[in-house]
C-alpha positions as CSV (number, residue, x, y, z in Angstrom):
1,X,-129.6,-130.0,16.3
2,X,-127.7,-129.5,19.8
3,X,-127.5,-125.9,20.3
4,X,-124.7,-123.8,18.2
5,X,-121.2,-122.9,19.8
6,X,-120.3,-119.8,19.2
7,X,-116.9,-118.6,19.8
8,X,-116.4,-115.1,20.2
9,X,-112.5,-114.0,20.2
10,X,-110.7,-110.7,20.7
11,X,-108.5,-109.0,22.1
12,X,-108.5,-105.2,22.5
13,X,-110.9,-102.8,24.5
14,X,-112.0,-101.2,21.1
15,X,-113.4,-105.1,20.0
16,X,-114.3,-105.5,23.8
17,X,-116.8,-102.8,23.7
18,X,-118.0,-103.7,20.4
19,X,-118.6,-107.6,21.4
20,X,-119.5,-107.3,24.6
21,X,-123.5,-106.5,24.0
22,X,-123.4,-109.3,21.2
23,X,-121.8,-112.0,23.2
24,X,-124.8,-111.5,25.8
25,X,-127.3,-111.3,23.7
26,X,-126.0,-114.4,22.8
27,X,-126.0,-116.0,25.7
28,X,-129.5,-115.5,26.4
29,X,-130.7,-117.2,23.4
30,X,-131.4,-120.8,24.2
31,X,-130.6,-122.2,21.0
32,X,-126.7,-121.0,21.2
33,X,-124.0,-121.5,24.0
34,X,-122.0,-118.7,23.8
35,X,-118.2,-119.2,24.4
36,X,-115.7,-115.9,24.6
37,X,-112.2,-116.3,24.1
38,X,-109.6,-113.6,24.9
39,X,-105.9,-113.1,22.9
40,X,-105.3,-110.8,25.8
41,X,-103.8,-108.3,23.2
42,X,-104.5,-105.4,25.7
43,X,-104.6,-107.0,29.2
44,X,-105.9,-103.7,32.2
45,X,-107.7,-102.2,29.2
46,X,-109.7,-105.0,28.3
47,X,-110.2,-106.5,31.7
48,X,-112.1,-103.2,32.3
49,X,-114.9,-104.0,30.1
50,X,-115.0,-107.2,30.8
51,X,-115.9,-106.0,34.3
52,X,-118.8,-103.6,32.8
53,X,-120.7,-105.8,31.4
54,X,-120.6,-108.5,33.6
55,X,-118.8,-111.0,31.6
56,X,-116.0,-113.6,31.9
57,X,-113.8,-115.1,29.7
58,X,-113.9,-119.2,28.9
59,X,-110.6,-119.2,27.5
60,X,-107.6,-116.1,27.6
61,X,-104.4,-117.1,25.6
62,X,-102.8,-113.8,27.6
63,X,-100.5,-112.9,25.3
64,X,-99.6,-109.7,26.2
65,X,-96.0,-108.5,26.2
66,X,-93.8,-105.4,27.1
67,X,-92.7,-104.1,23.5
68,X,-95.1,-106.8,22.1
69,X,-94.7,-106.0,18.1
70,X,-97.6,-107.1,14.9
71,X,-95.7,-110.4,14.6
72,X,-95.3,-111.9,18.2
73,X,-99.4,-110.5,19.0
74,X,-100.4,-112.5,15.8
75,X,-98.1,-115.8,16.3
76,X,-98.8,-115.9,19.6
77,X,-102.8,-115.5,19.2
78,X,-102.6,-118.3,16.2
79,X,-100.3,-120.8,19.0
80,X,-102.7,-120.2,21.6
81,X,-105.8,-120.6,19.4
82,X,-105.1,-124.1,18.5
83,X,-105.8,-125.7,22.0
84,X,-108.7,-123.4,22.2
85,X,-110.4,-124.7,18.8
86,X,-109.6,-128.1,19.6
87,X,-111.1,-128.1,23.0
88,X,-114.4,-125.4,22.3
89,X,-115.0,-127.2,19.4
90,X,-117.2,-124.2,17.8
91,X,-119.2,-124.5,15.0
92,X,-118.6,-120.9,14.0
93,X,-116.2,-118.0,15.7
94,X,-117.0,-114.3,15.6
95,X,-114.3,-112.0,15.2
96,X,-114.7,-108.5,15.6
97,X,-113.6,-105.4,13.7
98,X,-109.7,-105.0,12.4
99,X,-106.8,-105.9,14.6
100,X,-104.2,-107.9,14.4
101,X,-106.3,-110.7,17.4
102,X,-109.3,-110.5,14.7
103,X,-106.8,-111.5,11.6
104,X,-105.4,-114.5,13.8
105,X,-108.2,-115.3,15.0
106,X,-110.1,-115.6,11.8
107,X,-106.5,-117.1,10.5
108,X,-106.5,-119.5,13.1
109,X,-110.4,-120.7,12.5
110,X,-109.5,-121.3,8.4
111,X,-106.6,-123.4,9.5
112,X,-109.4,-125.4,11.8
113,X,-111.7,-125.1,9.1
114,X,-114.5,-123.6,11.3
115,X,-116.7,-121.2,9.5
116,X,-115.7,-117.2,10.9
117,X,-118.4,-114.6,11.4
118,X,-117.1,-111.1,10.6
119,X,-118.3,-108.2,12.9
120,X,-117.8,-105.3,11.7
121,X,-117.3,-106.1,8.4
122,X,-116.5,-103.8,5.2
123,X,-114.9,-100.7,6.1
124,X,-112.5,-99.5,3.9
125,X,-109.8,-97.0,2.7
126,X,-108.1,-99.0,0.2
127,X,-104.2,-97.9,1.6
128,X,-103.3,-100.6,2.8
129,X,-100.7,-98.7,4.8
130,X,-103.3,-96.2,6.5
131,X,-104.8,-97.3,9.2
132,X,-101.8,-99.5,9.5
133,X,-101.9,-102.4,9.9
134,X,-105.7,-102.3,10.2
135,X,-106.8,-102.2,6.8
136,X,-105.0,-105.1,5.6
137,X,-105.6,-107.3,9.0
138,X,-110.2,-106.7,7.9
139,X,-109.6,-107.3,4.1
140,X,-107.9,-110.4,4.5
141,X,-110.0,-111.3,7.4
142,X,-113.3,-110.7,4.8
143,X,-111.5,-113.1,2.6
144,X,-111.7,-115.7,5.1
145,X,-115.5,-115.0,6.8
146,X,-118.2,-116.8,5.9
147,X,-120.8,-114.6,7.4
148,X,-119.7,-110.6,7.1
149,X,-121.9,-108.2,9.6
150,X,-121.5,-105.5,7.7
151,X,-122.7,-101.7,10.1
152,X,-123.8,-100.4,7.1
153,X,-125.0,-100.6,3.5
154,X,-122.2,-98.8,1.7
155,X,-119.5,-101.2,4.2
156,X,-121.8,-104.3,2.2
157,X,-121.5,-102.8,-1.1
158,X,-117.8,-102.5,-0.6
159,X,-118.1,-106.2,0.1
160,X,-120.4,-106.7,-2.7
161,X,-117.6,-105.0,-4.9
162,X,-114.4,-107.5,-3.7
163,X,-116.6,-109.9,-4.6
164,X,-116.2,-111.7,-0.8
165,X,-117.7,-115.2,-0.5
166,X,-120.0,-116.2,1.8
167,X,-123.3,-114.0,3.0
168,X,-123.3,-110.6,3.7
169,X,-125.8,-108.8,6.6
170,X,-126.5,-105.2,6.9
171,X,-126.4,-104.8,10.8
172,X,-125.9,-101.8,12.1
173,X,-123.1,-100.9,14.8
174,X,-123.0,-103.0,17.7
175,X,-121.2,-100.1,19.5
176,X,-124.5,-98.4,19.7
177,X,-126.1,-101.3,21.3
178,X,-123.1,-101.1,24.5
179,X,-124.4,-97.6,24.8
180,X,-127.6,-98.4,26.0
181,X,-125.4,-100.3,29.3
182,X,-122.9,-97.0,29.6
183,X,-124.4,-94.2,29.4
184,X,-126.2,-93.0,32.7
185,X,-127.9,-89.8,33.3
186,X,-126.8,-89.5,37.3
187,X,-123.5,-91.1,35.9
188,X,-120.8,-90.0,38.6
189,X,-117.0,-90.4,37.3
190,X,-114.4,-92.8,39.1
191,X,-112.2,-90.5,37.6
192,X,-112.3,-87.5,40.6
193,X,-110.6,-85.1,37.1
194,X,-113.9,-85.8,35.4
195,X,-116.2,-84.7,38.3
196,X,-114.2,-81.3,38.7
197,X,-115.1,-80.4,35.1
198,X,-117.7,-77.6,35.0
199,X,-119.5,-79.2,31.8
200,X,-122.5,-76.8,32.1
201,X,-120.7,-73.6,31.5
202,X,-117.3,-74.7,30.0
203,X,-117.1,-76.0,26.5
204,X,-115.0,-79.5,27.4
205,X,-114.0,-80.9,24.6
206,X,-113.0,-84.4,24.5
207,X,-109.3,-85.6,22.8
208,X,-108.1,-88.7,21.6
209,X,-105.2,-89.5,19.5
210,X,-102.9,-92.7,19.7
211,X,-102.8,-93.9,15.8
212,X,-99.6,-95.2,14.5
213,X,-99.9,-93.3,11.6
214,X,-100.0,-90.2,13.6
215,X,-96.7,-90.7,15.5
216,X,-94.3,-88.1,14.8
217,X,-94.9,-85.3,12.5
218,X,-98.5,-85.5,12.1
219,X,-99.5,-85.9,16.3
220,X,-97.1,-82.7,16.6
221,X,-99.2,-80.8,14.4
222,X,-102.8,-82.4,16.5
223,X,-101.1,-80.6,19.9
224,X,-100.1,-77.7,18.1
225,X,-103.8,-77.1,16.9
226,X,-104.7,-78.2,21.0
227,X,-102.5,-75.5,22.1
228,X,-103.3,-73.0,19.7
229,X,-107.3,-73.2,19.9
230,X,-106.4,-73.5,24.3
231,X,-105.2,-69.5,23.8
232,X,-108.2,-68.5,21.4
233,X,-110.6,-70.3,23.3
234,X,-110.2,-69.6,26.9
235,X,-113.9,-70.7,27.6
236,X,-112.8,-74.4,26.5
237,X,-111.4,-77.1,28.5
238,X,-109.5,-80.2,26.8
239,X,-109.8,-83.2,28.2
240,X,-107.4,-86.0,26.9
241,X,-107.3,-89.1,28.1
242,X,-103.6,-90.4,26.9
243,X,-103.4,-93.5,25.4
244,X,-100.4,-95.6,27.2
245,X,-98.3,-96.0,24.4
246,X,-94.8,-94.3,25.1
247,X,-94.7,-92.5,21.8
248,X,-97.8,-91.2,22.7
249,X,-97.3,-90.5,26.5
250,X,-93.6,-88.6,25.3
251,X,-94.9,-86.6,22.8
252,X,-98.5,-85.7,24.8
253,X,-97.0,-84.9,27.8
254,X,-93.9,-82.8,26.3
255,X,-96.2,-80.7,24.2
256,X,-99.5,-80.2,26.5
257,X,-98.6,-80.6,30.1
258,X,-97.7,-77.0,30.7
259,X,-101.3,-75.7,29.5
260,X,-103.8,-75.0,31.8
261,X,-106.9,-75.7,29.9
262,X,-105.8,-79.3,29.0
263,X,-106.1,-81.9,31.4
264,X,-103.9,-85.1,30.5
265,X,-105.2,-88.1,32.2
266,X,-105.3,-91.9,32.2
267,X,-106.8,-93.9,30.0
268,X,-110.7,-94.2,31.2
269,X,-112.7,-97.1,30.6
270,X,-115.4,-97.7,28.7
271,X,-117.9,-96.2,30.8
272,X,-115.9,-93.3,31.8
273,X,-115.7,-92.8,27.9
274,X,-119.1,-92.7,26.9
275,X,-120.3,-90.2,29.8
276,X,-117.6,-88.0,29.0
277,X,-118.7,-87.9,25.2
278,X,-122.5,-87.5,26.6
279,X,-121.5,-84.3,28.8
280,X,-119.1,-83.1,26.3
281,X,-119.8,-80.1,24.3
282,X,-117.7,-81.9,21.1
283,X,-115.0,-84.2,20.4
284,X,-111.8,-84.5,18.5
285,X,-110.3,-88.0,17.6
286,X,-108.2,-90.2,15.4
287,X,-110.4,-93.3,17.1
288,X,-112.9,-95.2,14.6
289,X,-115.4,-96.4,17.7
290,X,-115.4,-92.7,18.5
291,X,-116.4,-91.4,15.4
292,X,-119.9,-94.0,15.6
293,X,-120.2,-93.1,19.3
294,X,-120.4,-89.4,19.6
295,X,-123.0,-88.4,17.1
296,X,-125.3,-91.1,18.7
297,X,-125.2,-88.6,21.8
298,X,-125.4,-85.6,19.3
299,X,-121.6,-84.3,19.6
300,X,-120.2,-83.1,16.8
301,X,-116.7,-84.8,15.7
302,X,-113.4,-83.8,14.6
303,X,-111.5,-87.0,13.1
304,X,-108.0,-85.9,13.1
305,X,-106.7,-88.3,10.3
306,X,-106.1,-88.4,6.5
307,X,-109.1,-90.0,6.1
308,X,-111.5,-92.2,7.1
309,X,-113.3,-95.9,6.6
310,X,-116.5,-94.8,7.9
311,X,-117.9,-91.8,5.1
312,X,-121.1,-92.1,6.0
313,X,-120.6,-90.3,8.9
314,X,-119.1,-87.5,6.8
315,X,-121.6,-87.8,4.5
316,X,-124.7,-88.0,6.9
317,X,-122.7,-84.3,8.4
318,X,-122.0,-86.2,11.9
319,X,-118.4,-86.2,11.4
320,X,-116.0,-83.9,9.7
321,X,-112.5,-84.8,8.4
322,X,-110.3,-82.5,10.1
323,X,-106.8,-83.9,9.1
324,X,-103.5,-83.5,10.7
325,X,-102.6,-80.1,9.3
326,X,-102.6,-77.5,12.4
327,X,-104.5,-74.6,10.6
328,X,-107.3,-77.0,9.0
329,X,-108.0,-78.8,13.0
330,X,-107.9,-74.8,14.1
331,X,-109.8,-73.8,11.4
332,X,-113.1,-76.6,12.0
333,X,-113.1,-76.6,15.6
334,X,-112.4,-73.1,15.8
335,X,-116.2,-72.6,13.3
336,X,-118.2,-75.0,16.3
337,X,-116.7,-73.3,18.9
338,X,-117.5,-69.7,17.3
339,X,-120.9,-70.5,15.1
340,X,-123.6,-71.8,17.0
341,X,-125.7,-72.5,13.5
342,X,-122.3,-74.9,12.2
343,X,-122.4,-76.8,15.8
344,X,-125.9,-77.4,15.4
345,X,-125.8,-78.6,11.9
346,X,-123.7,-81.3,13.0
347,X,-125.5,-81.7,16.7
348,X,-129.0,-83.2,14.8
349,X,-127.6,-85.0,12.1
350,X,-128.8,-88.2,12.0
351,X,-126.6,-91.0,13.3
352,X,-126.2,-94.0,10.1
353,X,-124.7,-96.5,12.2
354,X,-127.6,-97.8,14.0
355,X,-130.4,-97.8,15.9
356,X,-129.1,-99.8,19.1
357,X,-130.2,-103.7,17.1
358,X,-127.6,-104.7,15.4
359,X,-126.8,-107.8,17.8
360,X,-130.3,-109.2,17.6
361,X,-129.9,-108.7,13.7
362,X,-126.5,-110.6,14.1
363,X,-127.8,-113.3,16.1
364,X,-130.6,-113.7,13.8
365,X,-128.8,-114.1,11.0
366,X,-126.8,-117.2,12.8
367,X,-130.4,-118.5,13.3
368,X,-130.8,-118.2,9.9
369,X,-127.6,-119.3,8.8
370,X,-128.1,-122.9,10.8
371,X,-131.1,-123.2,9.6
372,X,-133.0,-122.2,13.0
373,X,-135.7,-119.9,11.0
374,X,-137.0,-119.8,7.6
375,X,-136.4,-116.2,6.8
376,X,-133.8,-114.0,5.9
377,X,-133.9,-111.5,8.5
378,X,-134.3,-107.6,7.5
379,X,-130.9,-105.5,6.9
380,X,-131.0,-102.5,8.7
381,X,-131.3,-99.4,6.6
């Protein structure tokens, strides 16, 4: 057969990051041509990966709005796809993860009846309203996929259990993969903030929070804990890279600008990002990518949510679910801060979201799908 279109779409810098490695290791496969398609969901954000790792977009339905809300990025994303699908004509589209480009993306495909390979596939917290409106946007895209990359093999069991059609691939992360373009050992930071950090004999600790479902009441309590461990910690040094959100930008900047220890900066790209983490003595973070990133470079995490889609983090002792309660965050960062024993626990756990593969499993499983190789290719365990 002529060689396989495959469409990669999204959106955000989370997906960007994620897709990035796969969409080259795509495209230096002969028997595909590899096609990426941007919603333009984020727009400076995104643009910043792109530039990483060296890749341009075929197509970018740049829908990006001031106050954009769920429904205009989703309508606007299923518009644009239709010239897109019409004029690509792919024989199957990748969509990555669980925002609201991957649902109308993978919406958009069904309506086109083009078959849609899920990255990422599986997670789950089964509340529908928590991550909001993630959860619901990757269950109803696994409804629609006909190829679900699943990171790991409790995400396929999960899978397994919903009874999903179509066949289901145990991949590993493909965030682990980007890691091996980021992270530089003579890495020097754009970001002149970064490169006045004394990370050899200050504990910098790396902060991110920007979840919907922490707005209000729950991110108060986050900075509360920030300030509070900033006074019993004077050896520490928050970093906090603030998401650009206004809610979060108001509430940040109202609550931690006036102590020392904290330094509230710009969003950094993805680059910036994963050199922090790899200097950093531990991190705290409502993100998901975050939580697969950091224990790859042995840092201990802090996820400051109710809970979380990826347990096998918690499970494997990478990861610890700190909530949104200011004396439980105080309480566990206040233990790796003081107990060198409980930080190393966590520092040599073993990472269970891959081992830096996962897009030649995912392209191999494509191969396989088309009928390009006779045998199944290995899950990753």
């Amino acid at each position: 057969m002529d060689r396989i279109r495959v469409m990669s779409v999204f959106g955000t810098r989370p997906e960007a990051i994620k897709m990035a490695p796969l969409v080259l290791e795509l495209a230096k496969r002969p028997e595909f041509e590899s096609i990426c398609c941007l919603s333009g969901q984020h727009r400076e954000m995104l643009q910043s990966v792109m530039d990483i790792f060296g890749l341009k977009a075929d197509y970018n339905l740049d829908i990006m709005q001031k106050q954009q809300t769920l429904s205009s990025i989703t309508s606007r994303t299923l518009l644009g796809m239709d010239a897109v699908i019409e004029q690509a004509k792919p024989d199957l589209i990748l969509v990555h993860g669980d925002t609201s480009t991957t649902f109308a993306g993978a919406l958009s495909a069904f309506y086109h009846k083009v078959p849609v390979g899920h990255v990422e596939a599986g997670l789950r917290t089964y509340d529908k309203y928590s991550p909001y409106p993630e959860e619901m946007n990757r269950t109803l895209t696994g409804d629609i996929a006909a190829l679900h990359f699943a990171p790991t093999a409790a995400n396929a069991e999960n899978l397994r259990r919903e009874r999903v059609q179509g066949e289901i691939f145990v991949t590993g992360n493909t965030v682990i993969d980007a890691m091996r373009y980021t992270v530089q050992r003579d890495y020097r930071f754009s970001t002149e903030a970064l490169n006045a950090l004394d990370f050899e004999h200050r504990r910098v600790i790396a902060v991110t929070c920007h979840r919907r479902e922490n707005y209000g009441a729950p991110m108060r309590n986050i900075f509360e804990a920030i300030r509070q461990l900033a006074e019993m910690h004077p050896e520490a040094e928050f970093v906090y890279p603030v998401h650009l959100s206004p809610v979060v930008r108001e509430a940040a900047f109202g609550m931690l600008a006036d102590v020392p220890q904290v330094h509230l900066i710009d969003p950094i790209d993805v680059q910036e990002m994963h050199n922090l983490m790899a200097r950093c003595f531990m991190v705290m973070t409502d993100s998901g990518g975050l939580q697969e990133e950091a224990p790859a470079l042995g840092k201990p995490v802090l996820v400051l949510r109710r809970e979380t889609e990826r347990p096998e983090a918690v499970t494997a002792g990478t990861v610890k679910l700190a909530g949104v309660e200011q004396a439980t965050i105080v309480r566990l960062a206040d233990e790796l801060l003081s107990d060198p024993a409980a930080y190393r626990k966590m520092a040599k756990a073993v990472n269970p979201y891959g081992d830096g593969s996962a897009c030649p499993r995912i392209a191999e499983a494509i191969e396989w799908h088309f009928g390009l190789c006779k045998d199944r290719p290995a899950d990753f365990c």
